[in-house]
Gaussian input, Z-matrix of N, CA and C with variables (Angstrom, degrees):
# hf/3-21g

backbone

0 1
 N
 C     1     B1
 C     2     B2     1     A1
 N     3     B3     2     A2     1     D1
 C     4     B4     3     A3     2     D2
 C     5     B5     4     A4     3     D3
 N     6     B6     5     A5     4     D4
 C     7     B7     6     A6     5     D5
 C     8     B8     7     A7     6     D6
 N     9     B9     8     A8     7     D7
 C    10    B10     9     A9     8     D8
 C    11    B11    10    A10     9     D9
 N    12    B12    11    A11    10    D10
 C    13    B13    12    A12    11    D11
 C    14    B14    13    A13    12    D12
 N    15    B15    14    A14    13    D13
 C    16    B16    15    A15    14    D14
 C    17    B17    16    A16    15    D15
 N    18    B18    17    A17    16    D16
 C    19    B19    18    A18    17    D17
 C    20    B20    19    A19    18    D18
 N    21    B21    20    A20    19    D19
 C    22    B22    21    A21    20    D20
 C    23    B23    22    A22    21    D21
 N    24    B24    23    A23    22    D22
 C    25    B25    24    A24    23    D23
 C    26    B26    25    A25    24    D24
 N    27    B27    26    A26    25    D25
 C    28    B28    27    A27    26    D26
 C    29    B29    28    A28    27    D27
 N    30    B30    29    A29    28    D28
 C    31    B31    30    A30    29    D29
 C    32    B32    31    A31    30    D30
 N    33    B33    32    A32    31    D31
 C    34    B34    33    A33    32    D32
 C    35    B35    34    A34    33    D33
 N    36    B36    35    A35    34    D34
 C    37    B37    36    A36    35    D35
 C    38    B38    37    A37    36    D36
 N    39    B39    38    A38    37    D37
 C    40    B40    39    A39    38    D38
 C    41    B41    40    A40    39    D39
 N    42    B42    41    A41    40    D40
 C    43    B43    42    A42    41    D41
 C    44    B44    43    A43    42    D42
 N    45    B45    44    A44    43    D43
 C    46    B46    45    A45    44    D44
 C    47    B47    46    A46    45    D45
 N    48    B48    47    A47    46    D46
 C    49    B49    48    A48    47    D47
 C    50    B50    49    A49    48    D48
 N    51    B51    50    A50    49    D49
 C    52    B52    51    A51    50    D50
 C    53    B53    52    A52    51    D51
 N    54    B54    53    A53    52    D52
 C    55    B55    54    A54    53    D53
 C    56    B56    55    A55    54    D54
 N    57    B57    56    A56    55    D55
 C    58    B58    57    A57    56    D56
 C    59    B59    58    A58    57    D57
 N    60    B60    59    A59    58    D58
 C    61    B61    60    A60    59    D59
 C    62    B62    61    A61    60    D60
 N    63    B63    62    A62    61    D61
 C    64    B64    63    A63    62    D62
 C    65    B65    64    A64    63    D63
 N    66    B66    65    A65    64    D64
 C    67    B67    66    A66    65    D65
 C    68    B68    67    A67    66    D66
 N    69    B69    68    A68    67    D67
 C    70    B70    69    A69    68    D68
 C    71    B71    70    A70    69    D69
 N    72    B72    71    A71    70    D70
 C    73    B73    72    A72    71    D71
 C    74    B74    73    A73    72    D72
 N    75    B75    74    A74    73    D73
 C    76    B76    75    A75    74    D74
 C    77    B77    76    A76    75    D75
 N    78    B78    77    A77    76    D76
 C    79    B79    78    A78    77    D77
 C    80    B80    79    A79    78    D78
 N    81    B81    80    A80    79    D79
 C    82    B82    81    A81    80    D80
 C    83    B83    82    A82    81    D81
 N    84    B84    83    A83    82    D82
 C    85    B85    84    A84    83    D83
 C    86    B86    85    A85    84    D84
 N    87    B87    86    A86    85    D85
 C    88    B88    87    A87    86    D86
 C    89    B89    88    A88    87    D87
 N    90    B90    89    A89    88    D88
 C    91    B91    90    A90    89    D89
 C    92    B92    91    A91    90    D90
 N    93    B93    92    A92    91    D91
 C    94    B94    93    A93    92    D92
 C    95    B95    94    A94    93    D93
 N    96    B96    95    A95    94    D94
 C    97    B97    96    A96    95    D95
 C    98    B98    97    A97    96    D96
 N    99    B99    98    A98    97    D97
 C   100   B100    99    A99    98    D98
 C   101   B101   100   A100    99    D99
 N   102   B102   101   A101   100   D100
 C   103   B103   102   A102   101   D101
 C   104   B104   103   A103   102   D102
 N   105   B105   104   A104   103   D103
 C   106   B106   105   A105   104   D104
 C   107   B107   106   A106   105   D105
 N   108   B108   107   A107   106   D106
 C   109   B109   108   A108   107   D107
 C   110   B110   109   A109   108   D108
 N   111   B111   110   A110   109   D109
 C   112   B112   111   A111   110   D110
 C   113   B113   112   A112   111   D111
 N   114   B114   113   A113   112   D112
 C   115   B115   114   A114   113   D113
 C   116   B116   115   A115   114   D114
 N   117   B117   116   A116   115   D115
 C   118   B118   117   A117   116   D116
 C   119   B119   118   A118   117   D117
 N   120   B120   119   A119   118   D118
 C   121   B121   120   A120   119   D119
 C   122   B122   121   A121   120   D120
 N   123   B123   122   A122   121   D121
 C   124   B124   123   A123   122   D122
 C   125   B125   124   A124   123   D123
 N   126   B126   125   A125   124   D124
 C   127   B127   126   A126   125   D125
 C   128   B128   127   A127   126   D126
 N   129   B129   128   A128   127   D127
 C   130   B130   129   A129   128   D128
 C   131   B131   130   A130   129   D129
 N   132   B132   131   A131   130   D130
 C   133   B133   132   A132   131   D131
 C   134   B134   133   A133   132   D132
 N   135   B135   134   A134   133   D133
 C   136   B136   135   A135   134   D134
 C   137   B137   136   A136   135   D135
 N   138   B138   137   A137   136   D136
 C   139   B139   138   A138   137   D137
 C   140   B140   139   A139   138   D138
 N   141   B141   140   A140   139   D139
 C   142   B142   141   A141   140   D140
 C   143   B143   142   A142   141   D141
 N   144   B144   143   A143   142   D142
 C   145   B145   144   A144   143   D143
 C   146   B146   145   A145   144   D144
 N   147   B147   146   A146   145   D145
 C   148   B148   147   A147   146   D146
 C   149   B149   148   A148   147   D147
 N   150   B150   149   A149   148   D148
 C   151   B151   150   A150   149   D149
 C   152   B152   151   A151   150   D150
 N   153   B153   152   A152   151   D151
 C   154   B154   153   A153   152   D152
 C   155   B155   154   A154   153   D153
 N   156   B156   155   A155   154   D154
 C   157   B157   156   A156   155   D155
 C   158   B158   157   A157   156   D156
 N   159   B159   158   A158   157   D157
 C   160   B160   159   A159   158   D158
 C   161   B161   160   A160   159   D159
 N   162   B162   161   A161   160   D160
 C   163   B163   162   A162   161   D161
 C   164   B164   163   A163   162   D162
 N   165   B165   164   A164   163   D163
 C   166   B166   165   A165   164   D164
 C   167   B167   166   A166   165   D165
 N   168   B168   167   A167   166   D166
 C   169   B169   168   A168   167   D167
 C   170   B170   169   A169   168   D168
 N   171   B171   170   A170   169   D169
 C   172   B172   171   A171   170   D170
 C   173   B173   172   A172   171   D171
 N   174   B174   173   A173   172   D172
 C   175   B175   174   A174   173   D173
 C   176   B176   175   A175   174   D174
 N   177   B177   176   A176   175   D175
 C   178   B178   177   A177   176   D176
 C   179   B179   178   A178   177   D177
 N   180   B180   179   A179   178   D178
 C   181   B181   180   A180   179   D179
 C   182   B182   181   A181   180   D180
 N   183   B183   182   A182   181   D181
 C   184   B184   183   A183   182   D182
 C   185   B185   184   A184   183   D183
 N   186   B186   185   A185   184   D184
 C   187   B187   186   A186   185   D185
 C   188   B188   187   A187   186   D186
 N   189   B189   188   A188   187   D187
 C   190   B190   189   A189   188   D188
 C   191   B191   190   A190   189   D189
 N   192   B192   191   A191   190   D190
 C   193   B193   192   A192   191   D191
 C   194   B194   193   A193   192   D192
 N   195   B195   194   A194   193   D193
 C   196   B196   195   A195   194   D194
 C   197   B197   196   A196   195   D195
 N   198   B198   197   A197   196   D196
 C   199   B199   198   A198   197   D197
 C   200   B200   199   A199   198   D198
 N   201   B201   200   A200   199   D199
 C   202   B202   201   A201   200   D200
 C   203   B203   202   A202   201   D201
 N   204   B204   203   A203   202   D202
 C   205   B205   204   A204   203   D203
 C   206   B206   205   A205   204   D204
 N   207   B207   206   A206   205   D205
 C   208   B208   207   A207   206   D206
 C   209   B209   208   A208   207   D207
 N   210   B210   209   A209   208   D208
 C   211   B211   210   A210   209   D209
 C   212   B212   211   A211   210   D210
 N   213   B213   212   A212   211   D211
 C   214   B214   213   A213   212   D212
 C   215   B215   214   A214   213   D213
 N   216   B216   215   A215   214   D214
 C   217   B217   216   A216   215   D215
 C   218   B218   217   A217   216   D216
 N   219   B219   218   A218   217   D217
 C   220   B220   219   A219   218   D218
 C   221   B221   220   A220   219   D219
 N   222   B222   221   A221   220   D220
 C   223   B223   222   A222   221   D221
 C   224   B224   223   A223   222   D222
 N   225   B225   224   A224   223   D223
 C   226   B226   225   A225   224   D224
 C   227   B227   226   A226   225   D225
 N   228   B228   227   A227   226   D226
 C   229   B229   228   A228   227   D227
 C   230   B230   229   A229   228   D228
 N   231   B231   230   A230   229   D229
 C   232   B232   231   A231   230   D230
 C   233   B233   232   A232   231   D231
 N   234   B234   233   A233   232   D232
 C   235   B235   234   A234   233   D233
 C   236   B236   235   A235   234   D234
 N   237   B237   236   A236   235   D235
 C   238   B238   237   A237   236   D236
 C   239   B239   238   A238   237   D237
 N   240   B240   239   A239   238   D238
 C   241   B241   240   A240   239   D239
 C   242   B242   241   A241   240   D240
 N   243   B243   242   A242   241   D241
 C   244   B244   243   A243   242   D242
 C   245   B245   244   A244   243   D243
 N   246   B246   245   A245   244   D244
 C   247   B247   246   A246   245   D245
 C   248   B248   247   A247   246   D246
 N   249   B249   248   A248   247   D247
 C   250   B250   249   A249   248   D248
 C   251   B251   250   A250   249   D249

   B1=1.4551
   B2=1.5251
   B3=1.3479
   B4=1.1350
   B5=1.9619
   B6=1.9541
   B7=1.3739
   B8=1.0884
   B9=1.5626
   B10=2.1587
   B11=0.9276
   B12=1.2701
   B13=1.3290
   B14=1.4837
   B15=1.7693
   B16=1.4049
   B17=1.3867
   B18=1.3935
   B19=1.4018
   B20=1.8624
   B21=1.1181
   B22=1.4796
   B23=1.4356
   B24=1.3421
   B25=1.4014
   B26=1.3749
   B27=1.1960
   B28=1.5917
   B29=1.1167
   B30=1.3357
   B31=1.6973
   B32=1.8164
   B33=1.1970
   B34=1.5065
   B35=1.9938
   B36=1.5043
   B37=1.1966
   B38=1.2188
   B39=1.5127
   B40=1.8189
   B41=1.2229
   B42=1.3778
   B43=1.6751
   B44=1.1402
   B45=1.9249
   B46=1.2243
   B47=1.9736
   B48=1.2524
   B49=1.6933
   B50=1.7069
   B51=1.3380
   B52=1.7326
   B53=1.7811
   B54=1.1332
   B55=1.4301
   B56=2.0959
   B57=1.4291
   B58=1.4618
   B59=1.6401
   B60=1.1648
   B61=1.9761
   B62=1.4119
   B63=1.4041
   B64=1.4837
   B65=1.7260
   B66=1.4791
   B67=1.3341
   B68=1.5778
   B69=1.5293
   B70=1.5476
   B71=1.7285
   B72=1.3087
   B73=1.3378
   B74=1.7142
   B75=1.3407
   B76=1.2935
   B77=1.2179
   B78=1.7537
   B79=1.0180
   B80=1.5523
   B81=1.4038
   B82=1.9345
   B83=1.4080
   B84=1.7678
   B85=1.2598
   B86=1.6049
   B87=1.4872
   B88=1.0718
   B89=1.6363
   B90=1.2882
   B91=1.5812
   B92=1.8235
   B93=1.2486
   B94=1.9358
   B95=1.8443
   B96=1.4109
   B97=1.3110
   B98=1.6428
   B99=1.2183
   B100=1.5535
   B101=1.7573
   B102=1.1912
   B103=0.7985
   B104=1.7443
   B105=1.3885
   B106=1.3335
   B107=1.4828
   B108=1.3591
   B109=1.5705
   B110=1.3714
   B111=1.2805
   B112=1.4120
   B113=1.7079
   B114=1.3051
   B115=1.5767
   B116=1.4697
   B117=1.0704
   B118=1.2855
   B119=1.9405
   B120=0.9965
   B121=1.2975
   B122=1.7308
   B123=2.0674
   B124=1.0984
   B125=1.5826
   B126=1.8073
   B127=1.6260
   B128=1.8558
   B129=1.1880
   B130=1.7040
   B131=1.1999
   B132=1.5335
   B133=1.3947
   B134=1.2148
   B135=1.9260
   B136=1.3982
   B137=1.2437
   B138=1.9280
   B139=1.6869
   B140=1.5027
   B141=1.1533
   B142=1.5722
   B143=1.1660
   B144=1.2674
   B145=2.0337
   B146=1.8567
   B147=1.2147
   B148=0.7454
   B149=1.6993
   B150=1.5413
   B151=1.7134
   B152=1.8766
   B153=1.1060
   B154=1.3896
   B155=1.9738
   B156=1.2968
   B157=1.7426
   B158=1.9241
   B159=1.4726
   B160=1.4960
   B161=1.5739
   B162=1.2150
   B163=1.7979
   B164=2.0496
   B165=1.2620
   B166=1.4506
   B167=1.2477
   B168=1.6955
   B169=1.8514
   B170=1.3605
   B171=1.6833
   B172=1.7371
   B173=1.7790
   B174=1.4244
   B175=1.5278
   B176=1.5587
   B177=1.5686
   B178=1.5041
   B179=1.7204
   B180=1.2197
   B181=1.4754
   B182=1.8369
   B183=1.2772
   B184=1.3856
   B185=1.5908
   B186=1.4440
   B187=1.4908
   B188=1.7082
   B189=0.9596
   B190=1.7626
   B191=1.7075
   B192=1.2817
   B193=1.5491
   B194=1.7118
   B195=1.2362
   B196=1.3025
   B197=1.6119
   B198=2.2600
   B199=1.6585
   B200=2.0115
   B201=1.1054
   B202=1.8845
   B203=1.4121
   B204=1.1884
   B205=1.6730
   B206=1.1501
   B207=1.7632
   B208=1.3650
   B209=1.3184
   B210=1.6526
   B211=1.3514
   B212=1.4962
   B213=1.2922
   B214=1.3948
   B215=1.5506
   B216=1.5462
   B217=1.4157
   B218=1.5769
   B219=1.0963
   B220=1.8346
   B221=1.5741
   B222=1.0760
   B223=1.1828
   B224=1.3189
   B225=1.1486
   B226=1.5493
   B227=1.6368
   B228=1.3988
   B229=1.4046
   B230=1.6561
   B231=1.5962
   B232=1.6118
   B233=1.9412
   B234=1.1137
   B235=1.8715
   B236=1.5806
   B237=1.1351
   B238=1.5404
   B239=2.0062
   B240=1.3718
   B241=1.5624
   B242=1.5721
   B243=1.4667
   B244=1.8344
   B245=1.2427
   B246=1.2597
   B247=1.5340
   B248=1.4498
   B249=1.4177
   B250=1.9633
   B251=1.4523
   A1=109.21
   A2=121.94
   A3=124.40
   A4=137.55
   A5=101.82
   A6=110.31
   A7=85.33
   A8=116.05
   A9=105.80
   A10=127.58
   A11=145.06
   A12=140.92
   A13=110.10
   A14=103.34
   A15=99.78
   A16=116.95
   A17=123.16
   A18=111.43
   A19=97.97
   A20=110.04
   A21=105.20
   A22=113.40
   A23=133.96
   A24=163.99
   A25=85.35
   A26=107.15
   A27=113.65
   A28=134.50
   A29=140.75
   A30=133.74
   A31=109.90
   A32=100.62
   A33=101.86
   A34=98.42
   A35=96.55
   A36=112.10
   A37=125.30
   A38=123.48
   A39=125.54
   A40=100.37
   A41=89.27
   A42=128.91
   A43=89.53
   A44=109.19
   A45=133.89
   A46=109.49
   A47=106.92
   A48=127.94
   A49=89.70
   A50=104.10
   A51=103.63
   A52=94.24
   A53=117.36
   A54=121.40
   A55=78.33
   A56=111.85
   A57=127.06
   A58=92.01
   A59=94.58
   A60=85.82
   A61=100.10
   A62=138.68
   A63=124.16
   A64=91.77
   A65=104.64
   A66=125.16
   A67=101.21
   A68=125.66
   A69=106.62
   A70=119.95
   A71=101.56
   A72=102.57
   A73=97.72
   A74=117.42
   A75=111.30
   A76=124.52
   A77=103.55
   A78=104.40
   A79=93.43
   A80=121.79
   A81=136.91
   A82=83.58
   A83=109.15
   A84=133.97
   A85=85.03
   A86=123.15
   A87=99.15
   A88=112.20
   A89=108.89
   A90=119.66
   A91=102.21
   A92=95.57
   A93=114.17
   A94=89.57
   A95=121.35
   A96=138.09
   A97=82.44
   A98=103.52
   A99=104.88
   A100=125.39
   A101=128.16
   A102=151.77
   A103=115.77
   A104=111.44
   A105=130.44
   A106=122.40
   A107=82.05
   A108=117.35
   A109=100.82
   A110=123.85
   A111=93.58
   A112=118.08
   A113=94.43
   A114=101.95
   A115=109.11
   A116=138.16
   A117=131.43
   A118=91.42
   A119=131.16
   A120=123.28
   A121=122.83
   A122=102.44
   A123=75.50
   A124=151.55
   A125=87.92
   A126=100.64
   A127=100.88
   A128=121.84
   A129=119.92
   A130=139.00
   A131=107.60
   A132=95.74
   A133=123.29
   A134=120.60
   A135=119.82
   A136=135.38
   A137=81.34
   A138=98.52
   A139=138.47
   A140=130.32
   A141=130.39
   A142=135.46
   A143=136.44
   A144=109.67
   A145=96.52
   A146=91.80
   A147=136.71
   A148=107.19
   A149=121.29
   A150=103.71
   A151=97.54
   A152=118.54
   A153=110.25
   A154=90.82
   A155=103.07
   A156=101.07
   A157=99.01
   A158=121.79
   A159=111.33
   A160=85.80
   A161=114.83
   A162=109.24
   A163=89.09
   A164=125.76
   A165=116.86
   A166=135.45
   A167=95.49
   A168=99.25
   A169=117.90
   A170=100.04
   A171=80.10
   A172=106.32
   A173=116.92
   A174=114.42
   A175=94.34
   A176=116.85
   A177=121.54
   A178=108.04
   A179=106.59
   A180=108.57
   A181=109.19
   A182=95.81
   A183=110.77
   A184=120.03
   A185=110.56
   A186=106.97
   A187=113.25
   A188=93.53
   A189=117.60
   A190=90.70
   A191=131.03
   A192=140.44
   A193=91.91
   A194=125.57
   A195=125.42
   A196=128.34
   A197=98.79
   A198=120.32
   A199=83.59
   A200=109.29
   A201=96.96
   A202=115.50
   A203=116.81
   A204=118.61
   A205=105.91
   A206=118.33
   A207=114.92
   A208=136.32
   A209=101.76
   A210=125.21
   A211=115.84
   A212=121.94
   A213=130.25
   A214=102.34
   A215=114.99
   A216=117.98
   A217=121.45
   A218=116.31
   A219=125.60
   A220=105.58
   A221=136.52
   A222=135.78
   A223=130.18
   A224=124.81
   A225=126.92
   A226=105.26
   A227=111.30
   A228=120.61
   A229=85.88
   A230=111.83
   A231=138.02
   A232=97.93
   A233=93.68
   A234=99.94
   A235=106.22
   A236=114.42
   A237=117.69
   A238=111.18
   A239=118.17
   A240=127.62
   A241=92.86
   A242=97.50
   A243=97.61
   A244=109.40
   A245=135.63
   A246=117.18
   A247=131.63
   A248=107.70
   A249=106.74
   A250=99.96
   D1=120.09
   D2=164.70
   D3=-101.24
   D4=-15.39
   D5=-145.99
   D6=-135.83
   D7=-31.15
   D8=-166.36
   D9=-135.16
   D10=134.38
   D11=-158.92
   D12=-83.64
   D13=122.63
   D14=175.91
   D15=86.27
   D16=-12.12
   D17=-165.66
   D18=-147.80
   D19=139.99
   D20=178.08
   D21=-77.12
   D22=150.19
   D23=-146.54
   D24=-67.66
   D25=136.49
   D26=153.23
   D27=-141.51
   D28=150.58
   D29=-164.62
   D30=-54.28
   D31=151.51
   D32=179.16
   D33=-69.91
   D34=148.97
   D35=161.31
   D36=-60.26
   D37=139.84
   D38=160.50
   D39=-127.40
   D40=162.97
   D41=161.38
   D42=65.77
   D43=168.93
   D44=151.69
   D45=102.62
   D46=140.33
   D47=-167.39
   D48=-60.99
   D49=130.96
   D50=164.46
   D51=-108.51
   D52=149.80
   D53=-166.53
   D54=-141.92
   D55=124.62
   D56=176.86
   D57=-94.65
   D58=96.08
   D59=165.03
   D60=-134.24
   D61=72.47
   D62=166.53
   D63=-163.20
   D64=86.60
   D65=143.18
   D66=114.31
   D67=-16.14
   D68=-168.66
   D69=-79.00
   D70=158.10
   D71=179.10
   D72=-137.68
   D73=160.43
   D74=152.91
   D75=-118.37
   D76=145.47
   D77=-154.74
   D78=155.96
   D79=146.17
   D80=-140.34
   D81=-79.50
   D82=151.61
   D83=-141.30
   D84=-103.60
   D85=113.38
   D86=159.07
   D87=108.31
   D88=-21.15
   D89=-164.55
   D90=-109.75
   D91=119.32
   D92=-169.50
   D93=-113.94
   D94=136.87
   D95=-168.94
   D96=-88.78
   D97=101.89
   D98=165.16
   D99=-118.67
   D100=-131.75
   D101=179.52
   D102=-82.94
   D103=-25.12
   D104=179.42
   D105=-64.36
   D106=-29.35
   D107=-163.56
   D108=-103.03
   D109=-29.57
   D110=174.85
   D111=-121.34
   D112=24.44
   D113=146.79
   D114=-100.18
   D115=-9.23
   D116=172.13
   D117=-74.76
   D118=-69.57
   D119=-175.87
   D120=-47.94
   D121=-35.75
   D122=161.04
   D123=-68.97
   D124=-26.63
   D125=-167.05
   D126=-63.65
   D127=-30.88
   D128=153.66
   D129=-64.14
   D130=-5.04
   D131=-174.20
   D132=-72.12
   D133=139.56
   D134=-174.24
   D135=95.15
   D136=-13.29
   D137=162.86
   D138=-78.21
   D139=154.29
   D140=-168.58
   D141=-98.57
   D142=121.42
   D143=-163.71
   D144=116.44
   D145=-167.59
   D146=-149.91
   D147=-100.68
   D148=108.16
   D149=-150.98
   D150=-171.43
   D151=148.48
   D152=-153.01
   D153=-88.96
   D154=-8.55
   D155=-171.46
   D156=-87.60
   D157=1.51
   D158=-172.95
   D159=-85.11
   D160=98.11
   D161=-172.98
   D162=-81.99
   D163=-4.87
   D164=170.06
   D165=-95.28
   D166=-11.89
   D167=-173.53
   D168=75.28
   D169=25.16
   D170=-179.63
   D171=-115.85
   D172=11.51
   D173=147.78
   D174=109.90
   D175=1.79
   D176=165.16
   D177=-126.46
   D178=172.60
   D179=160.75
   D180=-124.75
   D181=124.35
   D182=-152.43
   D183=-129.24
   D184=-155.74
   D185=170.38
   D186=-91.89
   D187=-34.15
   D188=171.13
   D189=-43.05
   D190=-64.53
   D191=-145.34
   D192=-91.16
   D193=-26.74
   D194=173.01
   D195=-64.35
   D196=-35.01
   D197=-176.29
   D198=-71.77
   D199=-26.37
   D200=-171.96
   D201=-90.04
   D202=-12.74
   D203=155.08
   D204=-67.31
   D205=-70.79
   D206=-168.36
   D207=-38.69
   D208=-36.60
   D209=169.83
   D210=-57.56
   D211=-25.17
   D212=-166.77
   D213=-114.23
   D214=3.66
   D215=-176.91
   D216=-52.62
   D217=115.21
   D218=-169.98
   D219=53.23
   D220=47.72
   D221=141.36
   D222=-119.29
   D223=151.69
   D224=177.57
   D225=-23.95
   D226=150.14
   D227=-166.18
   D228=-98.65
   D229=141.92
   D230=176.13
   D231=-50.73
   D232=144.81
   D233=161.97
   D234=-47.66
   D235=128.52
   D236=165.57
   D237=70.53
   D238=26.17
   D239=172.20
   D240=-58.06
   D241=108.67
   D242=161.86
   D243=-62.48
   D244=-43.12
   D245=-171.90
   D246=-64.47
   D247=22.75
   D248=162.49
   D249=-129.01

């Protein structure tokens, strides 16, 4: 044995489609919708424009922007979550 623990050496693998289907998502490495996040929304809430806490795009930060935290509550943060 030179390379693996426990098991004798074996030729590298070829050919054939690898298909990743057991657990990935995308979406920021590391980043859990917590508590961080929703003091960042609170300290906005009610505000107007243009603001990384309108998690809806609708030009306030609201209750609407609150159902899209909640929704994301302790789970991995969405591809592209402005709030980190």
């Amino acid at each position: 044995m030179t390379g693996t623990i426990g098991q004798a050496d074996t030729g590298v693998s070829h050919g054939g489609v690898y298909v990743n289907s057991a657990g990935f998502w995308p979406g920021s490495f590391g980043c859990i919708v917590n508590l961080t996040d929703l003091k960042l929304l609170a300290e906005a809430w009610m505000n107007l424009g243009s603001h990384p806490a309108d998690l809806d795009a609708s030009g306030k930060v609201d209750l609407a922007d609150f159902a899209v935290l909640s929704a994301w509550w302790m789970i991995h943060c969405p591809a592209n979550w402005p709030l980190k």
